[in-house]
C-alpha positions as CSV (number, residue, x, y, z in Angstrom):
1,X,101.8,15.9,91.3
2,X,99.3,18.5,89.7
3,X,100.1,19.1,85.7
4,X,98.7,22.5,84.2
5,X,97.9,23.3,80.7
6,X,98.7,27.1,80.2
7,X,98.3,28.8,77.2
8,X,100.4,32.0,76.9
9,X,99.9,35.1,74.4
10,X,103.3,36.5,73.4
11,X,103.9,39.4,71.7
12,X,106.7,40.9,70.0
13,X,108.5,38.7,72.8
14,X,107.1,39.9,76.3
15,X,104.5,37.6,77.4
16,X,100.9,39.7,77.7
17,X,98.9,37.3,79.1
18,X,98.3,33.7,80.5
19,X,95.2,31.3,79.8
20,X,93.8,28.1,81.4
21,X,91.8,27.7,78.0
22,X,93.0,27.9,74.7
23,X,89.8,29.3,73.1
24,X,90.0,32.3,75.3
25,X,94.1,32.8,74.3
26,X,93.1,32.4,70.6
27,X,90.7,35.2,71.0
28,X,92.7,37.2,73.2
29,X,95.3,36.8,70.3
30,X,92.9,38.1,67.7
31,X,91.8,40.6,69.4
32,X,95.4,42.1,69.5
33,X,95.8,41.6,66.0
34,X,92.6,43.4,65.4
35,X,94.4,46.1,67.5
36,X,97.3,46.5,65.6
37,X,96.0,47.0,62.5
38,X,93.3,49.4,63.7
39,X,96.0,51.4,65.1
40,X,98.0,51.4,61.9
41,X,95.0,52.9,60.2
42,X,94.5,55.6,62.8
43,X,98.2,56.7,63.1
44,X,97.2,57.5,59.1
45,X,94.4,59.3,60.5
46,X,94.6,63.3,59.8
47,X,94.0,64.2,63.3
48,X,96.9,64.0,65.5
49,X,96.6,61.5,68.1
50,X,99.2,60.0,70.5
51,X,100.9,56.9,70.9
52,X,99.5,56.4,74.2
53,X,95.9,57.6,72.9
54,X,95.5,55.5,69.4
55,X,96.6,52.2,71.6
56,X,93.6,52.8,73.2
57,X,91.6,53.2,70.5
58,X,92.4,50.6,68.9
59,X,92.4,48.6,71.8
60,X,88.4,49.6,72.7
61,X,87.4,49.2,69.2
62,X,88.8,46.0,69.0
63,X,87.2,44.8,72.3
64,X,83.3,45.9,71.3
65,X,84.4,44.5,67.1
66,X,80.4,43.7,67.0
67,X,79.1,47.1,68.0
68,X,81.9,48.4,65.2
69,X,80.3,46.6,62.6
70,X,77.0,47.1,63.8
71,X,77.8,50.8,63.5
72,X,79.6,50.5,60.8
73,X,76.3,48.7,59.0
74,X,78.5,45.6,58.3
75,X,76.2,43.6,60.3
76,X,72.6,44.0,61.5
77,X,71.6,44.4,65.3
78,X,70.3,41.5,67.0
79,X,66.7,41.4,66.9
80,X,65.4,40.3,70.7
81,X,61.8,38.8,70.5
82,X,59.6,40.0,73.4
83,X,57.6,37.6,75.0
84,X,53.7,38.0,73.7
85,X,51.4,38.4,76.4
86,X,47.9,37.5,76.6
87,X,45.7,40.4,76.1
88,X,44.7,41.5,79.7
89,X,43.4,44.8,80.9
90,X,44.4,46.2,84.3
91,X,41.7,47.1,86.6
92,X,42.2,49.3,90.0
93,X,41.1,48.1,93.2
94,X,40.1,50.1,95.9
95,X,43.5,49.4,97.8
96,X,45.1,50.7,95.0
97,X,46.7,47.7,93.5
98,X,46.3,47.0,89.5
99,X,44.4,43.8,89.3
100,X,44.5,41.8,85.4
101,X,41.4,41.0,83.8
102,X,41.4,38.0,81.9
103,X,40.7,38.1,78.1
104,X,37.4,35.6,77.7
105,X,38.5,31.8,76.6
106,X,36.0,29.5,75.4
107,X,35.8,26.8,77.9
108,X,35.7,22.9,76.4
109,X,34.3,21.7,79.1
110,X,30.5,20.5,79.1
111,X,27.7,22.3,80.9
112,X,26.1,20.5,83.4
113,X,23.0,20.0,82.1
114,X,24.9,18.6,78.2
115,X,26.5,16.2,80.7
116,X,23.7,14.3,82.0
């Protein structure tokens, strides 16, 4: 006998929706509380919107929260680091093919006549 851990998100008595993990119910559940009070504040709105239309709204804006505030400037963008290179310049070959140069190094190891 098999025994199941579920964890259901209920709300305003109909079950939504059903989770294996309860990290991903608790944030489901936020994320429809996020909803409903961004669709409070656009039904006050002064465009008209329907019922239909601001559930969606809030529903989207609650889904992408970090693009919001990024938008918003409540938060600041990730930064993503590019990887540095080492300087090369490309070279053509006669097949047409870009071949790298290598940038010079200085070389530690001895010359053959320091060696002997």
């Amino acid at each position: 006998m098999a025994v199941e851990s579920r964890f259901v998100v209920i709300r305003n008595g109909v079950e939504v929706q059903t989770f294996m993990d309860k990290k991903a119910a608790d944030e489901y559940d936020k994320m429809l509380d996020m909803a409903d009070n961004l669709s409070e504040m656009l039904a006050s709105a002064p465009i008209e919107l329907s019922e239909k239309m601001t559930e969606e709204l809030s529903i989207f804006f609650a889904q992408h929260r970090e693009d919001v505030l990024i938008a918003l400037q409540a938060k600041k963008p990730k930064v993503v680091k590019s990887v540095d290179k080492p300087e090369e310049s490309p070279e053509a070959s006669p097949s047409g093919k870009v071949k790298l140069k290598p940038t010079a190094s200085k070389s530690k190891a001895k010359s053959p006549e320091k060696a002997a």
